[in-house]
ROTORRO-222996 format. One record per residue: x, y, z of N, C-alpha, C in turn. Coordinates in steps of 0.001 Angstrom, whole numbers. Layout:
N
R      nxx      nyy      nzz     caxx     cayy     cazz      cxx      cyy      czz
R        X        Y        Z        X        Y        Z        X        Y        Z
...
***
This chain:
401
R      nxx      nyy      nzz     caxx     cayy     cazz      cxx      cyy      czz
R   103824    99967   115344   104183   101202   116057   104388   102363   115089
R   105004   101750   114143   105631   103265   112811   103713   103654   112252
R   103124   103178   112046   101667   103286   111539   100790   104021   112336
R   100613   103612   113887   100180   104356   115180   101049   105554   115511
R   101779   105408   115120   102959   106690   115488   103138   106377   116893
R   103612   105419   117490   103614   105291   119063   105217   105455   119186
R   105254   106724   119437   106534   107393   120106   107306   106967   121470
R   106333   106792   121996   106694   106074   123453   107164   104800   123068
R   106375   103969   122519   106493   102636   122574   108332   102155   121736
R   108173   103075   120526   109557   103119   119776   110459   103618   120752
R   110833   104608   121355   111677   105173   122365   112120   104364   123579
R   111004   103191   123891   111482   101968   125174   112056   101088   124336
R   111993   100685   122722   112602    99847   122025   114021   100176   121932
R   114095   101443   121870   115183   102179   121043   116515   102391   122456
R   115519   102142   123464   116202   102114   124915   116874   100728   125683
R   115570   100082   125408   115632    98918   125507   115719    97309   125448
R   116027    97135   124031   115668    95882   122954   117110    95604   123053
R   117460    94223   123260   118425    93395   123212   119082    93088   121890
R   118287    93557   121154   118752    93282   120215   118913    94772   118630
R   120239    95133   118595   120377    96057   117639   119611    96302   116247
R   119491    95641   115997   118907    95827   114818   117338    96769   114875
R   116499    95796   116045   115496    96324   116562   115806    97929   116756
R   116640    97985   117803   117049    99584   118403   117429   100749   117107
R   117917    99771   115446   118356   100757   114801   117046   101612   114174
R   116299   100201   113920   115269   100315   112993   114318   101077   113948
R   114276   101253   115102   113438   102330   115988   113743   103525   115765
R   114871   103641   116211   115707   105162   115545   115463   105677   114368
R   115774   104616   113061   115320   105439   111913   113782   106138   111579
R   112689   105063   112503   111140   105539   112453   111143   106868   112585
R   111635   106742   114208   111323   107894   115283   112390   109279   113881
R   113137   109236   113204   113592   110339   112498   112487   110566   111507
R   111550   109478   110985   111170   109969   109801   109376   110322   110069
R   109250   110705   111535   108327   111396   112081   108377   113006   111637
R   107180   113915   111435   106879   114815   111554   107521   115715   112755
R   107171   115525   113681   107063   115960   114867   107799   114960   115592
R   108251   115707   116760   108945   114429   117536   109004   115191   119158
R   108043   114048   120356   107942   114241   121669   109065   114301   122229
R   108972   115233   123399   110785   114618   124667   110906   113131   123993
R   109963   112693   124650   110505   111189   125257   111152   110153   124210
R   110883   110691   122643   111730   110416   122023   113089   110856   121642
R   113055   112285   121603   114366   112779   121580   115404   112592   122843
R   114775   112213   123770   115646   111780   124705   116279   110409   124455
R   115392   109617   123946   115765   108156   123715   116486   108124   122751
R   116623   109318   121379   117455   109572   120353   119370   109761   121104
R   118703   110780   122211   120035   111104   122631   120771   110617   123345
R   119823   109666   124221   120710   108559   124755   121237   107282   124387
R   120686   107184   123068   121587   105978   122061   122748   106293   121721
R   122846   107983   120973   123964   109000   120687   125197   108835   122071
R   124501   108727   123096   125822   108818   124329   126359   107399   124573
R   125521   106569   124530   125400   105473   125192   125478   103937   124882
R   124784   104039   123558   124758   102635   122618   125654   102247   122506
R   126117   100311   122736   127660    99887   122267   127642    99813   121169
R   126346    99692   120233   126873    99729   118845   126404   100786   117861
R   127726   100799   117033   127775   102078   116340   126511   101855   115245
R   126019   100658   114977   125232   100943   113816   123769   101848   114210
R   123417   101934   115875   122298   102092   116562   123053   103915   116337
R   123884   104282   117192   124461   105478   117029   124016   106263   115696
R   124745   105611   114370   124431   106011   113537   122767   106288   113247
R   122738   105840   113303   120793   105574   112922   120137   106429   113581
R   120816   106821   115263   120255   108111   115752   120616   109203   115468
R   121985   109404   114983   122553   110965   114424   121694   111445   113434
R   121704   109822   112183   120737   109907   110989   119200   110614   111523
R   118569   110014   112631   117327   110453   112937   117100   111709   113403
R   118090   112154   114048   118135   113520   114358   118160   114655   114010
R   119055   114001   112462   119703   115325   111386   118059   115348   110636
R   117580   114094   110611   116385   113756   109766   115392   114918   110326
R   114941   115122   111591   114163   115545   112363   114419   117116   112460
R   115643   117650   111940   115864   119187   111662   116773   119328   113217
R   117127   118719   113978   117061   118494   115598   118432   119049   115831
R   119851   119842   114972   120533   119943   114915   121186   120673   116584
R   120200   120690   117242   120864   121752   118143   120822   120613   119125
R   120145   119627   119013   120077   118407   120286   120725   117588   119959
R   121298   117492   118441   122244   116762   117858   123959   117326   118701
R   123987   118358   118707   124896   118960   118756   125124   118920   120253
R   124375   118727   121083   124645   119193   122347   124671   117583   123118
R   123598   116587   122197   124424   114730   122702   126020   114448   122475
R   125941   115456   121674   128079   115741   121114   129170   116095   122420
R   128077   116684   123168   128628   118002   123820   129526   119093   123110
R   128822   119938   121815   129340   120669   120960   128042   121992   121030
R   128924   122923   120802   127957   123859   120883   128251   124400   119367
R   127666   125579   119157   127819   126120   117508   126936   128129   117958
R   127126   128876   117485   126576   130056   117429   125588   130085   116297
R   124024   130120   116669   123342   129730   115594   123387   131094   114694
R   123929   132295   115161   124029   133390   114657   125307   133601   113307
R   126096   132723   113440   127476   132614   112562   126482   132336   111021
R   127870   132752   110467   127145   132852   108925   127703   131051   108815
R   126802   130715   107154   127394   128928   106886   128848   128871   107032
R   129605   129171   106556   131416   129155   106217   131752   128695   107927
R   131308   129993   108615   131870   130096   109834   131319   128897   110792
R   129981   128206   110657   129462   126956   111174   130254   125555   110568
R   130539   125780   109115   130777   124689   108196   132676   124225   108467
R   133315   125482   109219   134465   125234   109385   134230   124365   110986
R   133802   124876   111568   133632   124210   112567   133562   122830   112437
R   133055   122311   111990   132552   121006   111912   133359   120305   110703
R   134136   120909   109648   135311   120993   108912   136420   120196   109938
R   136398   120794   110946   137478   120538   112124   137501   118969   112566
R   135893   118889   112752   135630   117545   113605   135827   116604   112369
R   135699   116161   111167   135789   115642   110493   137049   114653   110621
R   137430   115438   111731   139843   114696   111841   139260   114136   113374
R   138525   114080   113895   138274   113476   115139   138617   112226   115630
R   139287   111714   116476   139241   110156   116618   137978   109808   117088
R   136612   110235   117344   135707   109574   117744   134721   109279   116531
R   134292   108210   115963   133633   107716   114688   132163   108658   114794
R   131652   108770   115480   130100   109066   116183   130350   111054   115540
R   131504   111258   116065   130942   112715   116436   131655   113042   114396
R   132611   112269   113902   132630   112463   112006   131745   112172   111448
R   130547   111145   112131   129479   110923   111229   128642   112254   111297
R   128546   112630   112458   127339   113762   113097   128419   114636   111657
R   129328   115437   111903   130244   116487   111286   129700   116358   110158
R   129668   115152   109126   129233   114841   107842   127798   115407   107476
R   127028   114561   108809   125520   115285   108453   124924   116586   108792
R   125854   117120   109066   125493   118437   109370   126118   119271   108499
R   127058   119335   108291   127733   119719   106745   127087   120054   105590
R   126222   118345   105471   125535   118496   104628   123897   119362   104571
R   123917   119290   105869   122698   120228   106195   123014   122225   105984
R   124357   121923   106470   124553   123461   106108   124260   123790   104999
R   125322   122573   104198   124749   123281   102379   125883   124173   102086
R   127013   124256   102848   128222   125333   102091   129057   124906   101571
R   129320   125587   100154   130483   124866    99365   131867   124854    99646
R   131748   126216   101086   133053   125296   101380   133718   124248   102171
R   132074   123727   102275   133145   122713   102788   132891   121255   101955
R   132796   121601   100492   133106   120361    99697   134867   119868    99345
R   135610   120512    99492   136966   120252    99699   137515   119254   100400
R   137172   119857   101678   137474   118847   103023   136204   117559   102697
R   135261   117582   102503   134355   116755   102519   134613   115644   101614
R   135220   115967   100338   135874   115131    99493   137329   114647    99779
R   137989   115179   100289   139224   114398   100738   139289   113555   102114
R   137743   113711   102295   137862   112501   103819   137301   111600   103520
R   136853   110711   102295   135773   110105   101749   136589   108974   101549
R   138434   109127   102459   138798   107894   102769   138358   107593   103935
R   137726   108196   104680   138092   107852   105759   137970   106371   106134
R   138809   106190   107956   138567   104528   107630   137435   103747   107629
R   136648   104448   108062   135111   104127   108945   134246   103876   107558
R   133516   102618   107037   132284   103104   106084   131321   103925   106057
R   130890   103996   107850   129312   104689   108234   130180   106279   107824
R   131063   106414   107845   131861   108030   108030   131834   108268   106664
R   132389   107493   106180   132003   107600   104431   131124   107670   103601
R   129890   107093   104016   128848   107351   103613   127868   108341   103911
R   128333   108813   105000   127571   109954   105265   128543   111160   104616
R   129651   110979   104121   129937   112109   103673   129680   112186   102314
R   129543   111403   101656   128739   110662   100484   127504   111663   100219
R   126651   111010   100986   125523   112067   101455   125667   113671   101518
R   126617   113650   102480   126207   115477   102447   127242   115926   101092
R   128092   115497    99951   128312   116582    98962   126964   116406    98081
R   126145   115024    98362   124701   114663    97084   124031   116111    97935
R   123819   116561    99162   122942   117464    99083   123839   118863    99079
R   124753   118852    99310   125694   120557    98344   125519   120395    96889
R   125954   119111    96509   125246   119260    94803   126713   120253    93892
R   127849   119914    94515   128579   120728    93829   129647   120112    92899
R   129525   120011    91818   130778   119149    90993   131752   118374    91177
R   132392   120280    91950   133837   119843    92525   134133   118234    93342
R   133203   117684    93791   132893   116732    94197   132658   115445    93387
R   132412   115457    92006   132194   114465    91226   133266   113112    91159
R   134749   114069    91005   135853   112672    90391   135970   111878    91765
R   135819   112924    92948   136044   111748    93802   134942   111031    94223
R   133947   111356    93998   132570   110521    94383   132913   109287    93907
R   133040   109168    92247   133014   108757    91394   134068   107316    90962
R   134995   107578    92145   136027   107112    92705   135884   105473    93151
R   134761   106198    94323   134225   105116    95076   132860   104423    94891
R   132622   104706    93581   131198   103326    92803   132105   102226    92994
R   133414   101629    93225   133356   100110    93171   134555    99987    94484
R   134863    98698    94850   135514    98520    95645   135212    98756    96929
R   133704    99061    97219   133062    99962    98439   131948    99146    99595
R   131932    98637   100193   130709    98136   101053   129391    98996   100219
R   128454    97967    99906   127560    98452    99595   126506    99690    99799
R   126824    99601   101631   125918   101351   101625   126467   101834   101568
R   127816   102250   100697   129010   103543   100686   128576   103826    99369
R   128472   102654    98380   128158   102510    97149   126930   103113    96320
R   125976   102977    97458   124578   103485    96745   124353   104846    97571
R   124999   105387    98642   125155   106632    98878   125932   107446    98274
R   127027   106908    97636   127808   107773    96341   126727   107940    94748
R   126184   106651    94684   125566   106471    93447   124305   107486    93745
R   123972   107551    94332   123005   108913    95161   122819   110665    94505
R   124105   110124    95539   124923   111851    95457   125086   112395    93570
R   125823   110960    92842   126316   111569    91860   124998   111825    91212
R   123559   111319    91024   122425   111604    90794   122041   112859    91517
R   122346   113308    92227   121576   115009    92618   122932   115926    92367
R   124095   115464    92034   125102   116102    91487   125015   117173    89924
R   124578   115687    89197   124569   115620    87660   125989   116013    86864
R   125777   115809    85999   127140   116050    84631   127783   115136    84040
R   128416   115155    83112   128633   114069    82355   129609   113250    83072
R   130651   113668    83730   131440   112530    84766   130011   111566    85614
R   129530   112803    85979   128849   111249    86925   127536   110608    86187
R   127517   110845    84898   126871   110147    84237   127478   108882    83584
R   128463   109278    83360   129729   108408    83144   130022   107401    84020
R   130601   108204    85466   130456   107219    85956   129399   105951    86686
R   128260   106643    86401   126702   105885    87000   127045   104347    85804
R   126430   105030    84767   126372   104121    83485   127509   103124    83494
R   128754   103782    83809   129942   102276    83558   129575   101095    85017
R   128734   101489    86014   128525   100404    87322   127218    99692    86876
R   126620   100183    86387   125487    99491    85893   124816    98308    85975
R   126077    97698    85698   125848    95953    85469   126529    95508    87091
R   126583    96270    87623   126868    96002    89711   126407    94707    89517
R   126991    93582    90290   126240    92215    91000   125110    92464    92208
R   124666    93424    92399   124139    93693    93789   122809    94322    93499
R   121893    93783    93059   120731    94191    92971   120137    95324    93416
R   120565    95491    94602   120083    97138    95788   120669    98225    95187
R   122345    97858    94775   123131    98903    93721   122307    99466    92188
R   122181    98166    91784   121870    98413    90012   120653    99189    90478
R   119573    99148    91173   118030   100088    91744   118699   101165    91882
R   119478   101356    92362   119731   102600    92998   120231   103536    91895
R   121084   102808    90939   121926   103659    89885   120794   104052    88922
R   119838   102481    88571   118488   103148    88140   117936   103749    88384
R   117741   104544    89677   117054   105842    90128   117485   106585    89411
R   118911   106813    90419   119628   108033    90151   119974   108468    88509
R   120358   107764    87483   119996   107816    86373   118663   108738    85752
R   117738   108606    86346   116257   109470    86225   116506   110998    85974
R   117843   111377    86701   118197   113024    86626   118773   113509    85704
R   119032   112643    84635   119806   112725    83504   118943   112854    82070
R   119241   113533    81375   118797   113570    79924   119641   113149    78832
R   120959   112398    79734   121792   112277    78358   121639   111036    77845
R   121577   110992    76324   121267   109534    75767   121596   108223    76411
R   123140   108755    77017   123866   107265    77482   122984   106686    78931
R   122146   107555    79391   121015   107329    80619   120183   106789    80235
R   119843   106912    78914   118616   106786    78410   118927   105374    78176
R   120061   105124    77389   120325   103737    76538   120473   102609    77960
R   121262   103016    78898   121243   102195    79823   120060   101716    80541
R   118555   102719    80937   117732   102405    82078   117148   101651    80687
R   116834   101586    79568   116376   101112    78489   116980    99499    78828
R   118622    99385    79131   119031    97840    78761   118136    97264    80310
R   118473    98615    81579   117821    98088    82483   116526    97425    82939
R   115932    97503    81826   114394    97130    81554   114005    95946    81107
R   115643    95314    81126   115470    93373    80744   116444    92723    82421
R   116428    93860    83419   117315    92917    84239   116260    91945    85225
R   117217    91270    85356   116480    90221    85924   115380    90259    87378
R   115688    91796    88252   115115    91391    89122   113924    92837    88527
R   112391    92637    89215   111133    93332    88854   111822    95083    89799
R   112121    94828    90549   112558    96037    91274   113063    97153    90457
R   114611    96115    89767   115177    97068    89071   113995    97421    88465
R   113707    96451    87487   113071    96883    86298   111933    98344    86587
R   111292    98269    87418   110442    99194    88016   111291   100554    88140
R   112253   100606    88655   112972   101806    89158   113493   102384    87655
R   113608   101594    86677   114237   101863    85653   113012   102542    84593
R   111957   101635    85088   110546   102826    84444   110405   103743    85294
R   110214   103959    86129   110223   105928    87023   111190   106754    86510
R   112151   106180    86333   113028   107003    85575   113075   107200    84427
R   112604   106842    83659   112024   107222    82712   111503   107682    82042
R   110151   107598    82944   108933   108707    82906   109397   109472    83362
R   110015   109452    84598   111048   110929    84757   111773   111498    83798
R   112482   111213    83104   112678   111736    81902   112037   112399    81132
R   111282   111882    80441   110271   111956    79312   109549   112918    79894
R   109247   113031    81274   108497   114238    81223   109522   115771    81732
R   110792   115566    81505   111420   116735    81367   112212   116964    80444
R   112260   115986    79267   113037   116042    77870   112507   117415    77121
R   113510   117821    76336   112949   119177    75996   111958   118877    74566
R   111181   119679    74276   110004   119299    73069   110325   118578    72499
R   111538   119424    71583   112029   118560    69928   112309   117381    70413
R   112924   116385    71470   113597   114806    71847   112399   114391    72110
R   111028   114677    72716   110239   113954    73355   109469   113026    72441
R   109016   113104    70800   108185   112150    70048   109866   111012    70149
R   110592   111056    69599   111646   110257    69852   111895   109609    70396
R   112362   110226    71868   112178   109176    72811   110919   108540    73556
R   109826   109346    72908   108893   108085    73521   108927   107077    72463
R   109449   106935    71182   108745   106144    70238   110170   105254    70427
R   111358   105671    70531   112452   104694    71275   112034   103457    72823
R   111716   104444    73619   110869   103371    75025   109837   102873    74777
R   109271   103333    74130   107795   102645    73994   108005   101349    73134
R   108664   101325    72674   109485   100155    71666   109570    99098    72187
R   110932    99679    73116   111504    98941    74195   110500    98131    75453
R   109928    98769    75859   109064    98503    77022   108231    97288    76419
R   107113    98075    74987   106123    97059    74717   106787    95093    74166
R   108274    95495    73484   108716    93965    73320   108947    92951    74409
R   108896    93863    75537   109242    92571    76794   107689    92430    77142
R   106724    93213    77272   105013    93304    77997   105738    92407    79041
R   106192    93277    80171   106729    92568    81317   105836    93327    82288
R   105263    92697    82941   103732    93295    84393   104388    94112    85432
R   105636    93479    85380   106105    94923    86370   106752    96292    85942
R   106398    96056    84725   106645    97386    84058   105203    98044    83896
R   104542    97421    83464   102687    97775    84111   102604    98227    85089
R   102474    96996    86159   102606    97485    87831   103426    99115    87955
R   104769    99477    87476   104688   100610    87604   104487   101925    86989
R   103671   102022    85569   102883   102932    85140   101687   102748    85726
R   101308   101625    85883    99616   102081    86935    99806   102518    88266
R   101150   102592    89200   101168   103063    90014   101721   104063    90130
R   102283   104958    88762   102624   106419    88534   101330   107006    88522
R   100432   106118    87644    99069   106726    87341    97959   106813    88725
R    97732   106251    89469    96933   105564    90452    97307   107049    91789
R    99010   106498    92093    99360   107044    92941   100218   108397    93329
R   100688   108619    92095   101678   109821    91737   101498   110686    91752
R   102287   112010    92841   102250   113353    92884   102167   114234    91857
R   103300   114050    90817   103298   114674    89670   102552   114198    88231
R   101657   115504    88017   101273   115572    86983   101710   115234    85573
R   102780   115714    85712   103258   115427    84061   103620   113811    84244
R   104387   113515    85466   104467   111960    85110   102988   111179    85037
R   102401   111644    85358   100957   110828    85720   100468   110523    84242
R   100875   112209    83573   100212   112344    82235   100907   111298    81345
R   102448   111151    81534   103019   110304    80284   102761   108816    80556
R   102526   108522    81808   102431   106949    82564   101206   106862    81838
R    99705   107553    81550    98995   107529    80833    98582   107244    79490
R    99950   107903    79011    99810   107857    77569   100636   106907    77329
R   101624   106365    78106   102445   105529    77760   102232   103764    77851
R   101169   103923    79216   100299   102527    79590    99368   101732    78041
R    98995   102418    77382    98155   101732    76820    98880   101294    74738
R   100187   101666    74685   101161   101596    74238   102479   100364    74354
R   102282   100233    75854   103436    99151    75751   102455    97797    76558
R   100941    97810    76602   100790    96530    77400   100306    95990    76043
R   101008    94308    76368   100864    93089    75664    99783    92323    76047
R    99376    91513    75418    98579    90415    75541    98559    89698    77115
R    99933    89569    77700    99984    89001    79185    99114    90213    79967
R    99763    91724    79704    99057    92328    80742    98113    93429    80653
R    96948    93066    79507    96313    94268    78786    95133    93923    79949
R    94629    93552    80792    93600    93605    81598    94202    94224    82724
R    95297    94296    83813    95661    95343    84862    95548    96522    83945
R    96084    97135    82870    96164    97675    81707    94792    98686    81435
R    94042    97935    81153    92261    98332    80696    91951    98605    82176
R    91704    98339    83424    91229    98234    84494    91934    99780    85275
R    93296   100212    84874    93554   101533    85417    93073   102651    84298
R    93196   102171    82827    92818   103537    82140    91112   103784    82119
R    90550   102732    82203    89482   102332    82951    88977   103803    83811
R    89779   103660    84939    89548   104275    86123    90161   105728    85421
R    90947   106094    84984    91590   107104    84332    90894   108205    83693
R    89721   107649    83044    88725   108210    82108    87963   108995    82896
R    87898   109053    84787    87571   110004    85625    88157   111099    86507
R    89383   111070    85703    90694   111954    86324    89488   113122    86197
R    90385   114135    87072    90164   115238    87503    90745   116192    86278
R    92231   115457    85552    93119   116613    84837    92251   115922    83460
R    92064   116646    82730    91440   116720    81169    92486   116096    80444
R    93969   116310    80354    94540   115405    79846    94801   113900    80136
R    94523   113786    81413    95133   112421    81662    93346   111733    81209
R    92291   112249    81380    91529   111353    81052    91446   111406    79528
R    92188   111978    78989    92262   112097    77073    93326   111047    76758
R    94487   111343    77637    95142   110316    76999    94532   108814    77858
R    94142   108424    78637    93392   106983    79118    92523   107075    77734
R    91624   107531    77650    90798   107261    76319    91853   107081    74769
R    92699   107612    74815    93569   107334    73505    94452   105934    73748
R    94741   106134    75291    95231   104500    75384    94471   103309    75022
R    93652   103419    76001    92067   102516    75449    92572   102565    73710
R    92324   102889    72818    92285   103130    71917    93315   102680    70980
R    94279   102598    71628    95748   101637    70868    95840    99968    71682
R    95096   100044    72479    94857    98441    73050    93870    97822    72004
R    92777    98314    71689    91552    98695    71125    91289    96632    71018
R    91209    96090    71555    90681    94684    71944    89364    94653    72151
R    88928    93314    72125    87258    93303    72434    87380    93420    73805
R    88392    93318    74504    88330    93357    76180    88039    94681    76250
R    88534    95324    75849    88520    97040    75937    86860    97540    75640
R    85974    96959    74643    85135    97009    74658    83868    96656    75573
R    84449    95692    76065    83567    95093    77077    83045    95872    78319
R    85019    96557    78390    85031    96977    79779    84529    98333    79922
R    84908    98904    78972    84048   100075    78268    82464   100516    78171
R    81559    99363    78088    80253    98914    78310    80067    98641    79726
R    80824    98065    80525    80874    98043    81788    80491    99382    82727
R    81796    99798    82541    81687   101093    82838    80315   102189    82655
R    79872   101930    81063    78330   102925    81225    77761   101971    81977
R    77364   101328    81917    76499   100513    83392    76534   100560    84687
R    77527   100956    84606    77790   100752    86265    77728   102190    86828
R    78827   102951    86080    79416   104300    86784    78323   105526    86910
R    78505   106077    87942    77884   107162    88453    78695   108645    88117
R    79622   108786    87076    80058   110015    86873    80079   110397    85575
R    79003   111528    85138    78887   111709    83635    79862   111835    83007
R    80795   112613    83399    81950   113175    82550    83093   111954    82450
R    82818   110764    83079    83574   109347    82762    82746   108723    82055
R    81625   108443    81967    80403   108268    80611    80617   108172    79802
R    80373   109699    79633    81169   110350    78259    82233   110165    77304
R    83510   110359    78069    84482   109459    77886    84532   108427    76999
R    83788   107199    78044    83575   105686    77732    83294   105813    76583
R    82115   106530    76552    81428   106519    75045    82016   107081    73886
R    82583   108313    74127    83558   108772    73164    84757   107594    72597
R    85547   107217    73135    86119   105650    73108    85891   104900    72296
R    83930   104417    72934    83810   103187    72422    83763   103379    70965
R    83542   104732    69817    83042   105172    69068    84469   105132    67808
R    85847   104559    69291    87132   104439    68259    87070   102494    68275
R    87141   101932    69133    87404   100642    69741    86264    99789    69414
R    84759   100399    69216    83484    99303    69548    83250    98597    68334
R    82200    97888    68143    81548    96756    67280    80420    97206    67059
R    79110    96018    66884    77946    96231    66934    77377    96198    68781
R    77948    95627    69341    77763    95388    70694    77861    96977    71191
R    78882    97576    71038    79118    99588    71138    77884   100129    70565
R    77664    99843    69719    76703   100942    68911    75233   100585    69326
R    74439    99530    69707    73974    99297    70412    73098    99520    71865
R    75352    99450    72744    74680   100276    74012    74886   102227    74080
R    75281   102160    72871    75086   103819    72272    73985   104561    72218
R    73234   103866    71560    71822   104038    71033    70993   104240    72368
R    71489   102796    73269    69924   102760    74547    70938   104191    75182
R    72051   104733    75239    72468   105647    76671    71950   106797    75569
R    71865   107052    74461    71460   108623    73559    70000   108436    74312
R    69235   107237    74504    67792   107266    74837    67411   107638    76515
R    68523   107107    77127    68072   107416    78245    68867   108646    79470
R    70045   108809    79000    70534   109727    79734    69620   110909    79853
R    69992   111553    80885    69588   113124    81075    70611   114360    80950
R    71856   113577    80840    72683   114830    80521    73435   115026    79144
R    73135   116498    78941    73751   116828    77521    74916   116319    76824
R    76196   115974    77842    77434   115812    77303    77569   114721    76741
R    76780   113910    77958    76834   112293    77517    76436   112019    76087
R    75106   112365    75997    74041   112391    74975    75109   112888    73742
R    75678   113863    73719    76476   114617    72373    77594   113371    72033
R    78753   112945    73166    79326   112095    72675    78852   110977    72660
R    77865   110613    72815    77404   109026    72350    77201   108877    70886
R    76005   109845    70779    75557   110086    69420    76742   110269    68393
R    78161   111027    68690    79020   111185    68056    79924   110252    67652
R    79481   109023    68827    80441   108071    68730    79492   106576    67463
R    78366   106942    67892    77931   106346    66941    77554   106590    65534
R    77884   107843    65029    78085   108059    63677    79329   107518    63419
R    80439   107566    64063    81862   106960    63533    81470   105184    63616
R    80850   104922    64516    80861   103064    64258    79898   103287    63446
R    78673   104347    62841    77911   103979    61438    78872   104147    60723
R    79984   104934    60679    80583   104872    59061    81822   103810    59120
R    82257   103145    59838    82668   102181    59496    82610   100644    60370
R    81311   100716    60848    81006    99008    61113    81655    99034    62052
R    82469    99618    62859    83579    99074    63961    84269    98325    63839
R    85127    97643    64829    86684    96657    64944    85890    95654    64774
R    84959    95573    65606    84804    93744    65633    83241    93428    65224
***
């Protein structure tokens, strides 16, 4: 249904399923839709009035606030608001409800709070972060991570331990879109959490940080035991590295790259080829690039060769420079092979090229070879220039193998 986008079909679940869990996990879909029909927002709002259990409730406030829906949020409340009032004057309002005896309408207060975005109401927002309720707590968790305002740190910071777990990784959240050295402080001292979903999460949130002690930790995080962490602890990383300022960046790559290549652990592969493969951002794409062909070992230099491989046809000029320089620190007869592969097969000159440029660091006599027949038969200039170029460097020194 979440794949078809069947709105209807989620909305009779979300109405009708005997069983909660079903009804929550409908709710959260139907929020993380684009667009959203009546017939779902009705089914949103009649969980909000109606559901006996609060975890379904929650999940629809969540879907609602998700959906921008604040005014249908507000009115399943039976609460109205003047959309004309400045933030302060909306943010007190809902300041108010925060003291409510009804659990439903402090969670809504929380997420809307946080939707306002006004600092003043990080005060109140931090001194209710007893409240008794977890779901109430965690959503208030949530809305100071999206005010983003300090003042909020010691008590966030408070509640990393002693906490039901989704209170825990919604604080560990927050203090990540917070930043500063308290909640770097406090991220880094939970670290070693028993709770696997926690330690991921702190490894995210960690990613927003440039301070060494972030660095040293997602670094120890890169031997924990489960592949998840370990994964979350490379995004963050590369998150890093690609916002470290100039002078730290040979450093700390030559610190991680250290680190990473002594374990050659595949799910640390698995996620530089899927920074590289799948990733929005450029600069991470670029360092997952340069960084892939650097830390794979002997276990995982073929997933390894097979994305920089594919790399050598990027669109961005750097990322297919650094795939060819990766290639190039793997520099194996596999690399060669696959390299030869590639002119055989591929249909895109300017990945050709590439190859050939490459093979001219990495090849043998087997390179120089299929050098010679592509200088003979290509038709295009570029190819032709770096082949030939690549085979004066394997004439002057015989190649690797």
């Amino acid at each position: 249904m979440e794949r078809e986008r069947d709105i209807g079909g989620l909305a009779e679940l979300l109405e009708s399923s005997d069983n909660p869990k079903i009804r929550a996990r409908s709710a959260e879909i139907l929020g993380d839709f684009d667009e959203m029909e009546d017939t779902g927002l009705e089914a949103l709002v009649d969980a909000i009035q109606t559901d006996e259990s609060e975890v379904v409730r929650a999940a629809a406030i969540d879907a609602m606030t998700n959906l921008g829906r604040t005014d249908a949020l507000l009115a399943a409340l039976d609460r109205e608001i003047d959309d004309a009032a400045a933030d302060w004057s909306k943010a007190e309002t809902f300041v108010s409800d925060l003291d409510s005896e009804e659990t439903t309408l402090r969670m809504a207060a929380a997420n809307v709070l946080g939707e306002i975005g006004s600092d003043s109401a990080v005060k109140p927002l931090t001194n209710h972060l007893d409240d008794p309720n977890p779901r109430v707590r965690a959503r208030i968790a949530r809305a100071l991570g999206k005010i983003g305002d300090r003042r909020a740190t010691e008590g966030l910071v408070e509640h990393l331990e002693g906490e039901p777990l989704g209170v825990r990784r919604e604080v560990a959240d927050a203090l990540g879109y917070i930043g500063g050295d308290k909640a770097v402080t406090g991220l880094v001292d939970v670290a070693d959490d028993k709770s696997e979903a926690m330690r991921r999460t702190i490894a995210s949130s960690l990613g927003e940080f440039g301070d060494p002690r972030a660095i040293d930790t997602l670094v120890d995080l890169l031997e924990d035991e489960s592949d998840l962490v370990r994964k979350a602890s490379t995004f963050s990383l590369i998150e890093i590295l690609s916002n470290v300022s100039t002078d730290r960046s040979d450093e700390l790559r030559n610190e991680i790259v250290g680190k990473m290549s002594a374990r050659d652990d595949a799910s640390i592969i698995e996620s530089l080829v899927e920074i590289i493969e799948e990733g929005s951002q450029l600069h991470q794409r670029r360092n997952a690039t340069w960084m892939l062909g650097r830390v794979a070992g002997p276990e995982s230099q073929e997933k390894a060769i097979e994305a920089l491989i594919g790399a050598l046809a990027d669109e961005d000029n750097l990322i297919s420079q650094f795939a060819a320089t990766s290639l190039s620190e793997i520099g194996s007869r596999e690399v060669e092979t696959a390299l030869i592969h590639h002119i055989d097969t591929a249909h895109d000159d300017e990945s050709i090229a590439m190859a050939a440029f490459t093979l001219g660091k990495v090849g043998g006599e087997r390179a120089k070879s299929r050098l010679e027949k592509l200088v003979d038969e290509t038709e295009n200039e570029e190819v032709r220039r770096r082949a030939f170029s690549a085979i004066s460097k394997l004439g002057g020194s015989g190649g690797i193998f």
